[in-house]
Structures are given as C-alpha cells and as structure tokens.
DRENTORKOL-3810 file (N, C-alpha, C; in nm, 4 decimals):
REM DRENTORKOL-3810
@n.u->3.9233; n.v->-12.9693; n.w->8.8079; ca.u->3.9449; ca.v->-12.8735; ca.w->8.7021; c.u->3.9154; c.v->-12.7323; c.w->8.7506
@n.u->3.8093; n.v->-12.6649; n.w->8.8294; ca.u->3.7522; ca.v->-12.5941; ca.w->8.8453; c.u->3.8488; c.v->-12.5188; c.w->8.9335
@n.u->3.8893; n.v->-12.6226; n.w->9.0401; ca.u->3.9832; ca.v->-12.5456; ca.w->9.1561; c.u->4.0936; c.v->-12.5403; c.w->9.0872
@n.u->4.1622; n.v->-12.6112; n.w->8.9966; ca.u->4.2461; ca.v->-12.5449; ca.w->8.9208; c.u->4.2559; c.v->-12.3731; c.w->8.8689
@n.u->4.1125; n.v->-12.3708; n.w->8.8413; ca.u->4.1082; ca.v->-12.2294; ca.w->8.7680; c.u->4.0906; c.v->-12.1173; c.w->8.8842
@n.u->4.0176; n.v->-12.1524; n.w->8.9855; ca.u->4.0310; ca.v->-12.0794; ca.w->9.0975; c.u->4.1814; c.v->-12.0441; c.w->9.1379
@n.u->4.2206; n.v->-12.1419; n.w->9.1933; ca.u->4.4119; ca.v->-12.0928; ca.w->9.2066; c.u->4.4502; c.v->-12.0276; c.w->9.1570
@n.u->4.4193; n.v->-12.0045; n.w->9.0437; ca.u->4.4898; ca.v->-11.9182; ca.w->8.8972; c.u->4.4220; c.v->-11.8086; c.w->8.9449
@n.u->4.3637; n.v->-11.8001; n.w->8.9424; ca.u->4.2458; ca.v->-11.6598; ca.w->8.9469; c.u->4.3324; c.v->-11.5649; c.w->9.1101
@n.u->4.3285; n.v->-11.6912; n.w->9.1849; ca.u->4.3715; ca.v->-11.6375; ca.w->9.3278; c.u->4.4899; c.v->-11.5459; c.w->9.3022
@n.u->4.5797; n.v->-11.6434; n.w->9.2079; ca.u->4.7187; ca.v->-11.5745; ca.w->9.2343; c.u->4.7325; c.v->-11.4366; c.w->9.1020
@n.u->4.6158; n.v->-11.4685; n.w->9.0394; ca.u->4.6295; ca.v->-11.3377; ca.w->8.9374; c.u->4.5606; c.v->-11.1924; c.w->9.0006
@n.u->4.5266; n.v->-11.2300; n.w->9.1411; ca.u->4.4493; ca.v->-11.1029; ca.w->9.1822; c.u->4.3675; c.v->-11.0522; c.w->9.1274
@n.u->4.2372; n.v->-11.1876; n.w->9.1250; ca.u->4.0978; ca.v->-11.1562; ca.w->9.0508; c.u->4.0901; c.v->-11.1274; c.w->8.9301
@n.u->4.1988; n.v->-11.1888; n.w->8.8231; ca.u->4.2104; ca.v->-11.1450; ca.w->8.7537; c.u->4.2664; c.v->-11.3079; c.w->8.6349
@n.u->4.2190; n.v->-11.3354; n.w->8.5609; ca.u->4.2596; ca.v->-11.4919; ca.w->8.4866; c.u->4.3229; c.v->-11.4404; c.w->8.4124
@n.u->4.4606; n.v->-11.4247; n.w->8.3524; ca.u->4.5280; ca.v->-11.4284; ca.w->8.2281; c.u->4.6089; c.v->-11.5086; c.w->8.1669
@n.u->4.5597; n.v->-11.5487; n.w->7.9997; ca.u->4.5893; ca.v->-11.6948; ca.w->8.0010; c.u->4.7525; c.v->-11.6336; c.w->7.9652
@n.u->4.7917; n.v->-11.5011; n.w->7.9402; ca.u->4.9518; ca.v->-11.4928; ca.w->7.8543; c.u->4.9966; c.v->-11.5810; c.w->7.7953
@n.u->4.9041; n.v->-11.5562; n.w->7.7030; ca.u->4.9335; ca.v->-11.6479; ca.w->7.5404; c.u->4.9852; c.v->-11.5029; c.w->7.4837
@n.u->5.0571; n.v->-11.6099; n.w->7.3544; ca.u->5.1183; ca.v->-11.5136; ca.w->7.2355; c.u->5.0560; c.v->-11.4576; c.w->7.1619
@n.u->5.0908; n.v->-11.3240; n.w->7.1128; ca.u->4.9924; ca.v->-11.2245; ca.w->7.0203; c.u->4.8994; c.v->-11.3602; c.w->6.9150
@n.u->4.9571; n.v->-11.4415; n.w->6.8287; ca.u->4.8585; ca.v->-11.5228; ca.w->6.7908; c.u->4.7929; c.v->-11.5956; c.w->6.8246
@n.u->4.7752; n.v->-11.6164; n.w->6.9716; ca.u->4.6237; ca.v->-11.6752; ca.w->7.0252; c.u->4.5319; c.v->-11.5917; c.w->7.0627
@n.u->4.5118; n.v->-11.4558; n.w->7.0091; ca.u->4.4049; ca.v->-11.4360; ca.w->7.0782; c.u->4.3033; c.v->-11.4104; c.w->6.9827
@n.u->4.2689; n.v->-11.4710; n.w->6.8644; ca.u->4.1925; ca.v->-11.5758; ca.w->6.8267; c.u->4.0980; c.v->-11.6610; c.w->6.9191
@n.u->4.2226; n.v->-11.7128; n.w->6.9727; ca.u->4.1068; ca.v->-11.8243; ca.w->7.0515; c.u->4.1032; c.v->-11.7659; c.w->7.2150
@n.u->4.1398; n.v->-11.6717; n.w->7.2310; ca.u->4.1072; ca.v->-11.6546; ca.w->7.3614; c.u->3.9681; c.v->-11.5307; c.w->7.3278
@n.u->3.9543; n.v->-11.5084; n.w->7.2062; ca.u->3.7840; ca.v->-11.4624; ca.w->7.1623; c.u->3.7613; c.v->-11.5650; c.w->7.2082
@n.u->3.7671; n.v->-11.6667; n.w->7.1174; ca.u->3.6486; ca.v->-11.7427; ca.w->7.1178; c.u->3.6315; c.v->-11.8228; c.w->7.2327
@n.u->3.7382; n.v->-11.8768; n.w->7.3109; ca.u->3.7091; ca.v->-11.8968; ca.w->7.4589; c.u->3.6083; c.v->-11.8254; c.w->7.5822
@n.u->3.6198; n.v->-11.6487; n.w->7.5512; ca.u->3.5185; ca.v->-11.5774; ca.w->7.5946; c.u->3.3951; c.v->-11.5944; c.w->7.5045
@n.u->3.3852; n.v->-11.6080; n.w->7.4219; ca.u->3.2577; ca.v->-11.5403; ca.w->7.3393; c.u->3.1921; c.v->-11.7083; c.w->7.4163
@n.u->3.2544; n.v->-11.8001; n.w->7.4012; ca.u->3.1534; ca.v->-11.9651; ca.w->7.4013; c.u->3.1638; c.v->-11.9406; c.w->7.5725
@n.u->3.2238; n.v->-11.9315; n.w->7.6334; ca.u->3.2309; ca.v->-11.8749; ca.w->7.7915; c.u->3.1206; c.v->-11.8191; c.w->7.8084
@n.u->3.0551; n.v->-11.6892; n.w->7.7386; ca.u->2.9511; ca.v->-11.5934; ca.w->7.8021; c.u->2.8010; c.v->-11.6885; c.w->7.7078
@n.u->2.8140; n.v->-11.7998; n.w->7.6237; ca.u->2.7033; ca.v->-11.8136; ca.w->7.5862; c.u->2.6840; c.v->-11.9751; c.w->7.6907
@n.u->2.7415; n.v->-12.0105; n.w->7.7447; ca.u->2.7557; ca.v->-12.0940; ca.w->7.8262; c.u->2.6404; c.v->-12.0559; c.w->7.9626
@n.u->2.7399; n.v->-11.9092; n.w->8.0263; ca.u->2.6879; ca.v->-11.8773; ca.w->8.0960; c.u->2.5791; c.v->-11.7750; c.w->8.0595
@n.u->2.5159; n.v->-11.7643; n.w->7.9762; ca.u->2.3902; ca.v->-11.7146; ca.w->7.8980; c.u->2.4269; c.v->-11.5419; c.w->7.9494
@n.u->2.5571; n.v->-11.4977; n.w->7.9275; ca.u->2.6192; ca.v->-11.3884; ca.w->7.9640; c.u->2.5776; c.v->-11.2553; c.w->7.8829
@n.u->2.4884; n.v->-11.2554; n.w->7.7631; ca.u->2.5041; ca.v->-11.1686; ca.w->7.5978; c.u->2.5518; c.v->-11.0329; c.w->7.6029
@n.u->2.5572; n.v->-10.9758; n.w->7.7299; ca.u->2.5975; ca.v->-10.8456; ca.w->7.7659; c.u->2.7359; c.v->-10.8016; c.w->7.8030
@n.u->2.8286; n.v->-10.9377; n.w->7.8030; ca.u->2.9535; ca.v->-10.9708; ca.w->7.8586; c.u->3.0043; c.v->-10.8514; c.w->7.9390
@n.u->2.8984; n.v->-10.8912; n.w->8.0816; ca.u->2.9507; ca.v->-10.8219; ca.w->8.2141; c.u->2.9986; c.v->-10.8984; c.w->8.2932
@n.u->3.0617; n.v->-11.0907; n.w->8.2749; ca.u->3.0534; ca.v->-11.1465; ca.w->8.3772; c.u->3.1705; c.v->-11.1688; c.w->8.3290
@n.u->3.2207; n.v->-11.2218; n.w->8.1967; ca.u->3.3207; ca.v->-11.2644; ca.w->8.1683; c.u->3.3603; c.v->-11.1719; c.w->8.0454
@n.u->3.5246; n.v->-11.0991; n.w->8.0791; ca.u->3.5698; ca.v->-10.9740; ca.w->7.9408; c.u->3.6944; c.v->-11.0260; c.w->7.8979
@n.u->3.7508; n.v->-10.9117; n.w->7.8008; ca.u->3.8905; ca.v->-10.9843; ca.w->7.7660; c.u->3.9487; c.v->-10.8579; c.w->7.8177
@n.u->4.0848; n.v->-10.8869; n.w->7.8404; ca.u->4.1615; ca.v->-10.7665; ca.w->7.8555; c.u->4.1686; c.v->-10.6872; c.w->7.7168
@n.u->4.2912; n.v->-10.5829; n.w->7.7445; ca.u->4.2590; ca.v->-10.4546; ca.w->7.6082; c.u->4.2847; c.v->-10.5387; c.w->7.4772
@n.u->4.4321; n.v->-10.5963; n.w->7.5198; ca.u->4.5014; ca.v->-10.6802; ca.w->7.4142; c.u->4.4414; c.v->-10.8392; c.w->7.3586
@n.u->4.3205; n.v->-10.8621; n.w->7.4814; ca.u->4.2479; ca.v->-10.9776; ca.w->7.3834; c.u->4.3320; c.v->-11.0963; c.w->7.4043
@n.u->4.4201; n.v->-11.1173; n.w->7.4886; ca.u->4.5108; ca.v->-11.1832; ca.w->7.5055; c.u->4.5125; c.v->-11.2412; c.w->7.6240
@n.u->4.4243; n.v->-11.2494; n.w->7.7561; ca.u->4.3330; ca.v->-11.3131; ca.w->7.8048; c.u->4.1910; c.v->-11.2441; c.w->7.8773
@n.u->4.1398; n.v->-11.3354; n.w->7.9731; ca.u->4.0074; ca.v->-11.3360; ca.w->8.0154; c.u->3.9916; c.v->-11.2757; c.w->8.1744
@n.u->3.8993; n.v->-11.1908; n.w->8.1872; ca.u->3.9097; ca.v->-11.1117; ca.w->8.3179; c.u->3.7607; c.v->-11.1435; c.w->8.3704
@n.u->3.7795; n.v->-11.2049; n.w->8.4834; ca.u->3.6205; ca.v->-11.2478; ca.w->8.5469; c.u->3.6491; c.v->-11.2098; c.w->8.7180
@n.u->3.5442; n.v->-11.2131; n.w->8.7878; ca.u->3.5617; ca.v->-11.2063; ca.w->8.9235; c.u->3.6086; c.v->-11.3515; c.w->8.9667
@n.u->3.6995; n.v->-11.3182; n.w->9.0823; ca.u->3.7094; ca.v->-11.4431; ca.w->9.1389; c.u->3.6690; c.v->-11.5600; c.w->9.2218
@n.u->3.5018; n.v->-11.4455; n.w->9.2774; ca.u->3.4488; ca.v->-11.4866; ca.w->9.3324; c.u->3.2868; c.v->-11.5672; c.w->9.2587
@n.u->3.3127; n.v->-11.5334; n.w->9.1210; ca.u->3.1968; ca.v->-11.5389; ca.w->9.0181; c.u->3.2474; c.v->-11.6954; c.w->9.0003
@n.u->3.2116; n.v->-11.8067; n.w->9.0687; ca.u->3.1814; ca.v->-11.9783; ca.w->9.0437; c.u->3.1195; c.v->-11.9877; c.w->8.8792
@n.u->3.0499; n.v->-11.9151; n.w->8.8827; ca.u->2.9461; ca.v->-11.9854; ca.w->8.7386; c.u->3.0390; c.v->-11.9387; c.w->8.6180
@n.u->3.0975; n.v->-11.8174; n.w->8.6395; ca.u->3.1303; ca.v->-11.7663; ca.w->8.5543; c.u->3.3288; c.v->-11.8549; c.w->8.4740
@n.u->3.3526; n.v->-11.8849; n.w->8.6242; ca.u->3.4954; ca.v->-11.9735; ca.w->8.6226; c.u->3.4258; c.v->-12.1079; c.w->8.5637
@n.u->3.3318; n.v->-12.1574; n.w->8.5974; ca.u->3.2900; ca.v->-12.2850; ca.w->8.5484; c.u->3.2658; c.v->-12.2930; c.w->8.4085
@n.u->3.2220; n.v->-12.1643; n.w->8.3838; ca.u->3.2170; ca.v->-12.1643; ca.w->8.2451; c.u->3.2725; c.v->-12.1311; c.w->8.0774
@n.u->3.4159; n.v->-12.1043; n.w->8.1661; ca.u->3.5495; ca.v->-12.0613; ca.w->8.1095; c.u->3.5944; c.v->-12.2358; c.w->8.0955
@n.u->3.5884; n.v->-12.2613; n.w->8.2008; ca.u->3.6374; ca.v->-12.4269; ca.w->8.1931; c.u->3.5507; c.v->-12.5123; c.w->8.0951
@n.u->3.4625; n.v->-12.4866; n.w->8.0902; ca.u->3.3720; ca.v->-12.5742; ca.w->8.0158; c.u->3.3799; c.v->-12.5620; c.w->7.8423
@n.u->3.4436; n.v->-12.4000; n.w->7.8584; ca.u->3.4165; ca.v->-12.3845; ca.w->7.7098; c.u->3.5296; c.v->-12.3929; c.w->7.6319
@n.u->3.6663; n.v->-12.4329; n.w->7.7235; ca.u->3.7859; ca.v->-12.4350; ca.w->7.6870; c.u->3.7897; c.v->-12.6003; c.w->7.6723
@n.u->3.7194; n.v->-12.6747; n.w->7.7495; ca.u->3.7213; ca.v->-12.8252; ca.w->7.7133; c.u->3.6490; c.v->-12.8584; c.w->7.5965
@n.u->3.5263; n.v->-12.8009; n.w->7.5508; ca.u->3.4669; ca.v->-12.8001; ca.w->7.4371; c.u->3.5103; c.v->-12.7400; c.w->7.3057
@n.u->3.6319; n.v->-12.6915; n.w->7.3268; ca.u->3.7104; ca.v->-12.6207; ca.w->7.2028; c.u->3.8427; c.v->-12.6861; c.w->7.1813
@n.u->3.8903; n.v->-12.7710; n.w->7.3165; ca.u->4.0302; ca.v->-12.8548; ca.w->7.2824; c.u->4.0759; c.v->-12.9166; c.w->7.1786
@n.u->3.9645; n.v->-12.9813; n.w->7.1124; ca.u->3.9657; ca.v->-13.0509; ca.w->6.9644; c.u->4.0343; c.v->-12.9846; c.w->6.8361
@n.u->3.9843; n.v->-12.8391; n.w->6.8311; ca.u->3.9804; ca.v->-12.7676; ca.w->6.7782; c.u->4.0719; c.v->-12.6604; c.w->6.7655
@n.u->4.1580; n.v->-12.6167; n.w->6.8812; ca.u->4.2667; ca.v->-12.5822; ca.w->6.9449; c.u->4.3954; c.v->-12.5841; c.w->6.8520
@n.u->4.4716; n.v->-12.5422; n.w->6.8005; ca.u->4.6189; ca.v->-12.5247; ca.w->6.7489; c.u->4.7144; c.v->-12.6241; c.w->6.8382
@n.u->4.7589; n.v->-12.7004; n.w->6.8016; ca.u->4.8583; ca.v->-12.8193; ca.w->6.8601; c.u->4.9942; c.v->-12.7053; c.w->6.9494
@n.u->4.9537; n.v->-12.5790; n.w->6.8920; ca.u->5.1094; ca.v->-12.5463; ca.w->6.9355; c.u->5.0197; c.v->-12.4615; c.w->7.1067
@n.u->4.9159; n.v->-12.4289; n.w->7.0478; ca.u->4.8525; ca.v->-12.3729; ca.w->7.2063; c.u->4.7600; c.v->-12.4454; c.w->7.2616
@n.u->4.7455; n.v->-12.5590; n.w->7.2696; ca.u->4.6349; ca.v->-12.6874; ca.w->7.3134; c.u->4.7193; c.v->-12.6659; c.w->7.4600
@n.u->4.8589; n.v->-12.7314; n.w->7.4996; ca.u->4.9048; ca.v->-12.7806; ca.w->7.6315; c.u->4.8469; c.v->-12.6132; c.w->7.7221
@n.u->4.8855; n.v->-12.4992; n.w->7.6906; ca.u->4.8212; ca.v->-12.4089; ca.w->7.7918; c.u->4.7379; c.v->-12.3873; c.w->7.8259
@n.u->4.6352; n.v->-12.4308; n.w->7.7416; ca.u->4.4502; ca.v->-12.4131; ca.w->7.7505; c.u->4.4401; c.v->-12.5245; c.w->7.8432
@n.u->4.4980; n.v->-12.6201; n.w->7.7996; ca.u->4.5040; ca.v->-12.7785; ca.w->7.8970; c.u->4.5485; c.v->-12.7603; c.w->8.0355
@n.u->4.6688; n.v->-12.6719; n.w->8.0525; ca.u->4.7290; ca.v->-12.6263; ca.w->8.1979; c.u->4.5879; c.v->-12.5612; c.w->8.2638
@n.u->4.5236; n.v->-12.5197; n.w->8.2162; ca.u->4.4584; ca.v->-12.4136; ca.w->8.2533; c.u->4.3181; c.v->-12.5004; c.w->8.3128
@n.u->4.2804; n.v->-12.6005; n.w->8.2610; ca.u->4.1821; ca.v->-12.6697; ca.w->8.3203; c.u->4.2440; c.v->-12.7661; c.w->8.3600
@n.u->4.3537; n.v->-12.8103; n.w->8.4171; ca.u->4.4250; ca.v->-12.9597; ca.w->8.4417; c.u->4.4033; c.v->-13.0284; c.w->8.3968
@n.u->4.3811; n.v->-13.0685; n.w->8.2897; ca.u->4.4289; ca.v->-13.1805; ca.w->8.2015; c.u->4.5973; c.v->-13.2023; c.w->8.1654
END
C-alpha cells in the first residue's frame, strides 16, 4: 500500500494530488485533518491541502507522514461516497 503512495508522490514531484472533483473535497479535509491526527501533526506542517482543497501536499521523503495518509484513507473507506471510494482505493491499492 505504502509504496503505492510513494510512486504517486514520485511522479507528482513531491507533491500527492488525489484530482478529485470539486465535490470531494469534503473528504479530502477530512482525509488530511484524520492524516495529521494520526501522525499527531496539530500544526499541519507535515501534511497540507492544496489552495483548492482538492488534494494533499506532503514531502516525499516524509515516510510517517505518507503512512499516515494511507492509514487514514483506509479508516474512512466505509464511510466514503460509493461514487469516490474506487480513487481513494487506487490510491492505497486496494
């Protein structure tokens, strides 16, 4: 899962964007917000959103911080909109 998100990261040039549609970024808050309490982040310097909120900008070299994008996107799948579940899913390989 993890090196999944790394790849992504690689080819976004340090940069994760999930390019979801103006109505997910809803959950690409809340993907960051459970992301930075994961990584006990409260100052969200490790993990941000872009301007549009529409995805997530972390270093690429920040492990804890990718681990914890993954973690918090598997813990929200349940919960997820059926119509944006498969990209959140691309995104951790499932």
């Amino acid at each position: 899962m993890y090196a999944r998100l790394h790849e992504i990261l690689n080819l976004c040039f340090l940069k994760l964007d999930l390019d979801l549609l103006a109505d997910a970024q809803e959950w690409v808050e809340r993907i960051a917000n459970t992301a930075n309490v994961i990584c006990d982040d409260s100052d969200d310097n490790r993990i941000k959103l872009n301007e549009q909120h529409t995805g997530i900008i972390i270093e690429s070299t920040d492990a804890r911080a990718l681990g914890c994008i993954g973690c918090a996107i598997e813990s929200r799948l349940d919960t997820i909109p059926s119509k944006l579940k498969p990209t959140f899913q691309k995104i951790v390989g499932l």
